[in-house]
N, C-alpha and C positions, 0 to 999 in steps of 0.2 A: 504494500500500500504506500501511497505517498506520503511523503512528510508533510502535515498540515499548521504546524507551529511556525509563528516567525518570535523566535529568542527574542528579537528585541520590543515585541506589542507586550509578550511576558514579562518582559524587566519592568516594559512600561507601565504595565497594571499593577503590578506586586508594591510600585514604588508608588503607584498614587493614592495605595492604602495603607503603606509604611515606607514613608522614606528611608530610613535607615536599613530596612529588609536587605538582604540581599540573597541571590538564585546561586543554587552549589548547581553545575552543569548534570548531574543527573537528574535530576528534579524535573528537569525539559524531557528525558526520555521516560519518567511516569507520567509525566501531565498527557506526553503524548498518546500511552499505550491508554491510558483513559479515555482520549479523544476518539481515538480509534476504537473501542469498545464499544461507546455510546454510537459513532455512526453505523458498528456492525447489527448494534441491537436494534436503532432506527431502520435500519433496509431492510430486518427481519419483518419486524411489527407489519410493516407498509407493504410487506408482500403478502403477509399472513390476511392483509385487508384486500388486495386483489390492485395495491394500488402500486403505479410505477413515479408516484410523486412521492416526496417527503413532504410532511405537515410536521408543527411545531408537536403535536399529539405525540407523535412516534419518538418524542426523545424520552 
């Protein structure tokens, strides 16, 4: 699957809720493997429904 994270919108948000935070570079490959879960479990749902669109419902 492709990589759908861009590191730097994740620095960007981490920081606009703690500035001081900062991201250990593994943390980008869980957030990722998470992201990638939720869209495998959304194209399950959506096909379980007969549907070849994603709605906000299927996350």
């Amino acid at each position: 699957m492709v990589e759908m994270l861009v590191k730097s919108k994740v620095k960007e948000a981490v920081k606009a809720v703690d500035p001081e935070m900062r991201v250990n570079p593994k943390f980008y490959d869980a957030l990722e493997a998470e992201i990638k879960g939720l869209v495998e479990k959304a194209v399950r749902r959506a096909k379980e429904e007969g549907k070849k669109t994603l709605y906000p419902r299927h996350v």
